[in-house]
Every structure is written in structure tokens, then in C-alpha cells.
C-alpha positions in Angstrom: 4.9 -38.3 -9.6 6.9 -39.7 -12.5 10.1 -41.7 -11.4 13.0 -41.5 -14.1 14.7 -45.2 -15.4 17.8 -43.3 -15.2 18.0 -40.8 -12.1 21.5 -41.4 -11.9 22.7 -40.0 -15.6 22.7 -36.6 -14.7 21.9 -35.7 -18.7 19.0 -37.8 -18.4 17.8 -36.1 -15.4 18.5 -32.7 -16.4 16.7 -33.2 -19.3 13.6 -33.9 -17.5 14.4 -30.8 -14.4 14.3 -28.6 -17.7 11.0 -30.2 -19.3 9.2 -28.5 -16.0 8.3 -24.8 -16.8 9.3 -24.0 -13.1 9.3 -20.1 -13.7 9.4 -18.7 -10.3 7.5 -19.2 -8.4 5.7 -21.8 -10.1 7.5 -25.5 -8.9 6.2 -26.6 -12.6 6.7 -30.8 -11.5 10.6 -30.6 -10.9 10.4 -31.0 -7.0 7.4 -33.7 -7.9 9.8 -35.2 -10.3 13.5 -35.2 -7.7 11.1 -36.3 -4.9 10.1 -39.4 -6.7 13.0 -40.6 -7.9 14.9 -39.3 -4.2 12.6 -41.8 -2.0 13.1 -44.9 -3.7 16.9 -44.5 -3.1 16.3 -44.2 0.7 16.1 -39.9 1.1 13.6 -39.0 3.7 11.6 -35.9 1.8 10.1 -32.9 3.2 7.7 -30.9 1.0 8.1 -27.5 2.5 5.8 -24.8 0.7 6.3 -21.4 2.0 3.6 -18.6 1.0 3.4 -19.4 -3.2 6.5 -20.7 -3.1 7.1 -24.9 -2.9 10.7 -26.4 -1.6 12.3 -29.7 -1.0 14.5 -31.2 1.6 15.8 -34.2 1.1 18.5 -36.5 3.8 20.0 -39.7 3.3 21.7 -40.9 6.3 22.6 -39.9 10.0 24.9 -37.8 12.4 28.1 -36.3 11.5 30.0 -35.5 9.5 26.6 -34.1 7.8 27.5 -32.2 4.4 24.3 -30.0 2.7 24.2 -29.4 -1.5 22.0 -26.6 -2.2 20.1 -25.6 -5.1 17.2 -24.2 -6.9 15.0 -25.3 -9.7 13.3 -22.6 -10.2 14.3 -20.7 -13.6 14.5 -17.0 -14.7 11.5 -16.3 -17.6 12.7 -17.2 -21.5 11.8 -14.4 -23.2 10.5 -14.6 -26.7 10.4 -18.0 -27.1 10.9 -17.6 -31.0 14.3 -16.4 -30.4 14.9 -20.0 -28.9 16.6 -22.1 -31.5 14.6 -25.0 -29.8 12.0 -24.7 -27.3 13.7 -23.2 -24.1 11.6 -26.0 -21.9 12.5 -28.8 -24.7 16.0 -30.3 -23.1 17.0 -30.9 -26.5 20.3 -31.5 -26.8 22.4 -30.3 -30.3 26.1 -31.2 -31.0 26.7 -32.4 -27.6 25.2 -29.6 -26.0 21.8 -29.3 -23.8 19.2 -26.8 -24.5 17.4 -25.2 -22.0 16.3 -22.6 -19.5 17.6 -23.6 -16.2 20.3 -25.8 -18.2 23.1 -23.6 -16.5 21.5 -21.9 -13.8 21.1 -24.4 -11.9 19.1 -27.6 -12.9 22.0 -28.8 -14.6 24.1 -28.9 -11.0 21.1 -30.0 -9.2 21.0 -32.9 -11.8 24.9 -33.2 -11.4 24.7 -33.3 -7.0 21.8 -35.6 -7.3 22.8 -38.1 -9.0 26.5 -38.0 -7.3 24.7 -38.4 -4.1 22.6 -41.1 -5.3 25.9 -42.7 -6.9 27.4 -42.5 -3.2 25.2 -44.2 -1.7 25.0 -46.6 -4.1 28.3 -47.6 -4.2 29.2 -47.4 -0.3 25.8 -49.1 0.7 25.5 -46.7 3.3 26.5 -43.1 3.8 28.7 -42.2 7.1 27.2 -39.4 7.8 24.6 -37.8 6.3 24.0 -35.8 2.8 21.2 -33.8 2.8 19.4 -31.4 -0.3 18.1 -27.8 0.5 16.2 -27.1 -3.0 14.1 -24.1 -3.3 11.8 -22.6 -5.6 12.3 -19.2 -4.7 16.4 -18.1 -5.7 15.2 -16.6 -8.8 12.6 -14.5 -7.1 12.3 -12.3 -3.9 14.2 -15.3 -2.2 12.1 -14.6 0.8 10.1 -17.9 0.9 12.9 -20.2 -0.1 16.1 -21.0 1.4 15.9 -18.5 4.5 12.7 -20.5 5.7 13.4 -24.0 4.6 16.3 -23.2 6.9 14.5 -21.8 9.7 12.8 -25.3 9.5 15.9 -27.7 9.6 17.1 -25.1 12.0 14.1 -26.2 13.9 14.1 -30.0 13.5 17.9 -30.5 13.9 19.0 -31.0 10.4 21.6 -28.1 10.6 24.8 -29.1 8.5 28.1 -29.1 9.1 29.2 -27.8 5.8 27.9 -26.9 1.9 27.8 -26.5 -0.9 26.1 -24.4 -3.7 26.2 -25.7 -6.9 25.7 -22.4 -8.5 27.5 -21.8 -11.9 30.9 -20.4 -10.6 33.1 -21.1 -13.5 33.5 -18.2 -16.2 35.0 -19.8 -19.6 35.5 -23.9 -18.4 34.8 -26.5 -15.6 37.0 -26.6 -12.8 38.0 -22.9 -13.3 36.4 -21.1 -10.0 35.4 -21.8 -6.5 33.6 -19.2 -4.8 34.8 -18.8 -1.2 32.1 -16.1 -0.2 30.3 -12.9 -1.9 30.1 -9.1 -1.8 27.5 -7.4 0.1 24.6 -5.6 -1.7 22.9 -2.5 -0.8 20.5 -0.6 -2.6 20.0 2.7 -2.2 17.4 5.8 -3.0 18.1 9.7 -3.2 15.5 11.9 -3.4 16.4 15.8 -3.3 13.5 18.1 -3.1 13.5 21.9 -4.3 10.6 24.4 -5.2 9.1 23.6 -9.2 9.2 27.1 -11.3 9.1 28.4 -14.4 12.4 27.7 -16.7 12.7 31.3 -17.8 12.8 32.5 -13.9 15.3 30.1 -12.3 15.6 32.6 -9.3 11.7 31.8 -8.4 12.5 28.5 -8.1 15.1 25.8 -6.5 16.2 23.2 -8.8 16.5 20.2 -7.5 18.9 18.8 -10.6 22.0 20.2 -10.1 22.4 19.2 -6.3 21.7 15.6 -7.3 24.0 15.7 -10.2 26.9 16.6 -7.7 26.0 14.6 -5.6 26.0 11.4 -7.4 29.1 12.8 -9.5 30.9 12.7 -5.6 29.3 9.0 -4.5 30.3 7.8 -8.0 34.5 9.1 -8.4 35.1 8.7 -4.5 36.8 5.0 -4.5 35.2 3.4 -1.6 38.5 0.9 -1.6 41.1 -0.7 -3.3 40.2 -3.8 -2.1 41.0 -6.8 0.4 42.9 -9.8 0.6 40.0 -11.8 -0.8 37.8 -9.3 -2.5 38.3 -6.7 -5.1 37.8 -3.2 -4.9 33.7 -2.2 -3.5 31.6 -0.4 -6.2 29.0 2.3 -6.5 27.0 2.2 -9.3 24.3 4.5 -10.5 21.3 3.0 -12.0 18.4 5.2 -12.5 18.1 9.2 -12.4 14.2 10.3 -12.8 12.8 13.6 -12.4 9.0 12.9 -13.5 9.2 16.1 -16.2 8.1 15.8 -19.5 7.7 19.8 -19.9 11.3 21.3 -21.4 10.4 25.1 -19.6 9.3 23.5 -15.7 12.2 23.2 -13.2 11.2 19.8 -11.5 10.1 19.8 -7.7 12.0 16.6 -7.1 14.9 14.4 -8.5 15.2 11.0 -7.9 18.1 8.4 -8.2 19.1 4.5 -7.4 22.4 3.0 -6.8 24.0 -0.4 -5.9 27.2 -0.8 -3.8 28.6 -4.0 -4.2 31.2 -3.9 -1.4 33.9 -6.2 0.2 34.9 -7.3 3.7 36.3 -3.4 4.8 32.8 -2.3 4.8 29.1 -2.9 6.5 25.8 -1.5 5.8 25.9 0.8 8.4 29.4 2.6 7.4 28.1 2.4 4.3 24.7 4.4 4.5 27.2 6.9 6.8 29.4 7.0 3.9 27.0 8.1 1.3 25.2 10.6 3.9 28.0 12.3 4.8 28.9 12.5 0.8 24.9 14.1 0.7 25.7 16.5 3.5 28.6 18.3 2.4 26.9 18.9 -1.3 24.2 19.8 1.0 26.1 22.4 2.8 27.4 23.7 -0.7 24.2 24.1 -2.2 21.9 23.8 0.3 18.6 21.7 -0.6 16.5 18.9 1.3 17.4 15.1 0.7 16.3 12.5 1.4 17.9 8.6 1.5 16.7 4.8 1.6 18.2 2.0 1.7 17.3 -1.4 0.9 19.6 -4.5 2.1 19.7 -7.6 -0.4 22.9 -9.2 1.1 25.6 -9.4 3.7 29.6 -9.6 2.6 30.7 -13.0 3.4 33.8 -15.2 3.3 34.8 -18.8 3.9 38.1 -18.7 4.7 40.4 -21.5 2.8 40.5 -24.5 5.0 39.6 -28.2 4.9 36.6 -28.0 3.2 37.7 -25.8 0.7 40.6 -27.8 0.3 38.5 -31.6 -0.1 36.7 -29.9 -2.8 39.7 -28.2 -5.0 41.4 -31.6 -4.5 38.5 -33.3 -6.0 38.1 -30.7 -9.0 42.3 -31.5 -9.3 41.8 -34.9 -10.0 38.8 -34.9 -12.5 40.3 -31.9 -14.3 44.3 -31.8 -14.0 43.7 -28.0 -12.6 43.6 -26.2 -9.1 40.5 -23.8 -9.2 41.1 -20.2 -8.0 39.5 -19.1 -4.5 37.0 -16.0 -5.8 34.8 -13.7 -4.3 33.1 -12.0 -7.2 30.0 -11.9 -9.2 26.3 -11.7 -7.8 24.5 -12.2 -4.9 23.5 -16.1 -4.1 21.3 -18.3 -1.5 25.0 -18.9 0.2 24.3 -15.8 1.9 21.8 -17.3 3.8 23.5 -20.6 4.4 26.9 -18.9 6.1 24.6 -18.4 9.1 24.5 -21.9 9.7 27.7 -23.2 8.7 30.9 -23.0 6.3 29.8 -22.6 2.4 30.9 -22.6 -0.8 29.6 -22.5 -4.7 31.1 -24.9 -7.2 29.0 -25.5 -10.6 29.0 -25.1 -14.3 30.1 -22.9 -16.8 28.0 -19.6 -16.1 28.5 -18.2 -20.1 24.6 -18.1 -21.1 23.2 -18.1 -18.1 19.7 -16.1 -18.5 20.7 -16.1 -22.0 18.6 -17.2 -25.2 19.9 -20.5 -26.2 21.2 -21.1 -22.4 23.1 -24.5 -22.8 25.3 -26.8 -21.1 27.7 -29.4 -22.6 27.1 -32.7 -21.7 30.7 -33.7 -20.9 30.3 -31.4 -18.3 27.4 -32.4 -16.5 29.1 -35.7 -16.4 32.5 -34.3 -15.3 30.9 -32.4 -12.8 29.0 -35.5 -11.4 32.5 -36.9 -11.2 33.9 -34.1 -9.1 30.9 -34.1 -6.5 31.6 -37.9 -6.4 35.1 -37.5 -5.9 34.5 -34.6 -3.6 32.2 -36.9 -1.3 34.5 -39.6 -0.7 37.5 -37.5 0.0 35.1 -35.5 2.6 34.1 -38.6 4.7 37.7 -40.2 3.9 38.6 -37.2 6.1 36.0 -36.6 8.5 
């Protein structure tokens, strides 16, 4: 392992986090590279490799009050790498920006917590409490080797926290823009209607399978599921494939296929869900008669920190560093927090999410070094208040 002469400039460090081709799952030398510079400054370190996948938990400190950042190093693939107007793994930064993938989402807030944390304890000589680093390897991927086990394990060897925080990218257009309190629930789901396949020019000799499915998805898709809560917006249904297999213009298919995503709020679970979209199914069943079939796949529960104290340390911090209150939001994808809520109050607070997965994904530097600031502030008002 290679230690860093700077781990506490967060540009510094996230210039070498995005120098490590850590394409999921692949750990590419960024845990190798936070472990060595996290064990000099006093973290105990726990290599936890799950299946293919490699994570890192790091704690500095002991008892309460014990507050958890959370991360991931692992990045999403580049792309064409041509299409890069620097190498997507070079960290180069260009008119006060840094260049990278993984730059935004999220080696750029790991950098930022990291070296806030190692700032902390510098500064205070000790920490009272405990700050501990869940960083996975897996977000990016099937997240099934990542945070849920390296959890299972602190869960295990009583590191459970009393609060954290995701340093996801949260804010849309600048820093200091957008907590998110909690997320919308995601369920994936699978229609399959069967019929009888036949010969175009003799409908009547067959059943078409088409229309049913085309009626039914028209009644999931225009029946509002809500108009939203007090902390969510409205839940949506969205359609996302429709395949019937046929590449003959005169054969009625035997089968239709579709997908869909809900993306639903706190009035809903999965199981009024599935009876939602099942009893849609059997009434354009009843209408046109046919066989269906459904399956679902879960990828995430609806969850919601309500606004209290820890919500409140935080904003106060982001106040101070950027003269703004951040608004309390719900929205966007699914995230590793869903996992965490389990175990204890959480919330996301990280970059500017613009080109995120993008070509060219960049972060300024003024705001990796603003938000080290925050999560500096942030810590000291959080065991100021304990």
C-alpha cells in the first residue's frame, strides 16, 4: 500500500481514489490506498471481502455518541474512453475542475468525509465518541456483497451506529442545495400474457396476446397511483420494455412480454402494490379474457428520516459554510441508505450530482474543499450536542 503526503487535502486524495480503475467489482487499489493512509491516523481497519466483492471498515474512537459516513469507491464503466477529454482514470484537473470517473459519484465525498474525519481528530486530539467508515465496493453493482453484509458484520461485532450519513451526490445545480431525508421504494415488475400463435390473415384461429397487454399496461400506466405525501411526491409507474419475440409481419405472437418500475412513496408497500397492478390485470382479464402472468422483483424499501436533531446538526453546518438552509428531499434513485435505515437514522449529503455517469464527470475543486468544511463543521456541532 501507498500512503498519500497529503491524506487530508481532499483534492489530493480524490485525485489518487480516481487513479484506481475500481470498476465494480474490481477494488482497483482505492481501499489499499484509504487503508494505508486510515491506520497511521489511529482507524482500526477491517478488510471485509464478500464473494468478488472487497470492502472497508474503518473506526476511530469509542462508545457513544458513534456517528457512521458511508460510501463507495467503486465506479460505474467509462464508456469510450476517446470521448473523454482526458483519461476518465487520469484525476486531471482543468480550470479548477477534477476530471474523472468516480469524481462525483462518490470518491470525491469519500475524499471529502475522510479527510474531515481525519481533520477531527486531528484537531481535538481525540474523538468523543466514535466515527466509523462503511466503504463498499459493491453500490455500483448488484449491491448484494457490499453494504448489506459489511453491516451484518458490524451488526455482529457491536459496531452498530447511532446515526449516518451518505455522502452520495444529493445536490442538483450547487453545494449545499439538497439533503435527502429518505427514498422511494423500487419494484420491478414482469407481465407476460399468453394466447394461441396463428396465422395473421385468420385472426379467429388464433388469440392474440397484443391487444390484452396493450390495455393493460395503457390502465397500470394513466391510473395515478397518488398525488403524493407530506414528504414524497406523487409514486410512478413506468413502462420500460414491451417484447413479443416476432420478427414475421403475418404470425400472431404466442406471448407478449413487458417490464415496469414503480417508484412509490410512503402511502404504498410492495404487497399493495403487486395487489394493485393484479387487480388492474384481472379486470382487462375479465374484459378480454387471456392468461397472465406477473413477477416481481424488489430493489428497495420507501424510507424516511423524519427531520429532527440529526438532520438539523447537519443543515446547520451546510448554513454556516454556504449562507443557505438545504431543502429536506425525498427524490431521485435508489441508494445503500436503504440498507442503513435498518440500523439507525440516515441521511445523504454530497456533491453536485450534474455528470454523474456522464463523459467528462467532474467536480470543482472549491467544492470538495467546501464540502470538507461542512462535514467538519457538521462533526463538531454533532458531539457539541451529544
Amino acid at each position: 500500500m501507498t500512503s498519500d503526503s497529503r491524506p487530508r487535502d481532499p483534492v489530493a486524495l480524490t485525485q489518487a481514489l480516481v487513479r484506481c480503475p475500481s470498476v465494480t467489482p474490481e477494488e482497483g487499489g482505492a481501499l489499499d490506498h484509504l487503508q494505508s493512509i486510515l491506520e497511521p491516523a489511529g482507524f482500526a481497519c477491517w478488510r471485509l471481502p464478500f464473494g468478488e466483492v472487497d470492502n472497508l471498515f474503518a473506526r476511530i474512537g469509542e462508545g457513544a455518541p458513534h456517528i457512521c459516513f458511508a460510501g463507495h469507491t467503486d465506479v460505474v464503466p467509462p464508456g469510450d474512453d476517446d470521448a473523454w477529454d482526458v483519461g476518465p482514470f487520469s484525476g486531471e484537473i482543468r480550470d479548477g475542475e477534477l476530471y474523472g470517473r468516480g469524481t462525483v459519484d462518490m470518491k470525491g465525498g469519500v475524499a471529502c468525509f475522510i479527510a474531515a474525519a481525519l481533520a477531527f481528530a486531528d484537531r481535538n486530539g481525540t474523538v468523543p465518541g466514535t466515527i466509523s467508515l462503511l466503504i463498499t465496493g459493491d453500490e455500483e453493482g448488484p449491491a448484494t456483497n457490499g453494504t448489506v453484509k459489511v453491516l451484518g458484520w458490524m451488526v455482529e461485532n457491536g459496531h452498530v451506529p447511532d446515526h449516518c450519513v451518505v455522502g452520495e451526490p444529493t445536490n442538483p445545480e450547487r453545494l449545499g442545495q439538497s439533503i435527502k431525508i429518505g427514498r422511494r421504494g423500487s419494484l420491478n415488475g414482469e407481465l407476460t400474457v399468453t394466447g394461441v400463435q396463428g396465422h395473421s390473415a385468420y385472426p379467429q384461429r388464433a388469440d392474440n396476446p397484443v391487444p390484452k397487454i396493450a390495455r393493460m399496461l395503457d390502465r397500470l400506466a394513466s391510473d395515478p397511483l397518488d398525488e403524493g405525501s407530506e414528504h414524497f411526491e406523487p409514486s410512478t409507474l413506468a413502462i420500460t420494455s414491451v417484447d413479443v419475440g416476432n420478427p414475421a409481419s403475418n404470425v400472431i405472437p404466442a406471448r407478449a412480454t413487458a417490464r415496469f418500475n414503480i417508484r412509490y412513496n410512503d402511502r404504498h408497500s410492495r404487497e399493495t402494490l403487486e395487489a394493485w397492478v393484479a387487480a388492474h390485470c384481472d379486470r382487462v382479464a375479465g374484459e378480454l379474457g387471456g392468461v397472465y402472468e406477473l413477477d416481481f422483483r424488489h430493489t428497495g424499501d420507501c424510507f424516511l428520516t423524519k427531520p429532527g436533531a440529526l438532520v438539523e446538526v447537519l443543515n446547520a453546518a451546510i448554513e454556516a459554510e454556504t449562507g443557505e438552509r438545504a431543502a429536506l428531499t425525498t427524490n431521485g434513485g435508489t441508494s445503500d441508505a436503504r440498507f442503513i435505515k435498518d440500523h439507525c437514522p440516515v441521511v445523504e449529503f454530497g456533491l453536485v450530482g450534474q455528470t454523474m455517469h456522464q463523459v467528462n464527470e467532474r467536480v470543482a475543486v472549491a467544492d470538495l474543499e467546501r464540502l470538507t468544511a461542512i462535514y467538519g463543521a457538521f462533526l463538531t456541532r454533532y458531539f457539541d450536542t451529544a
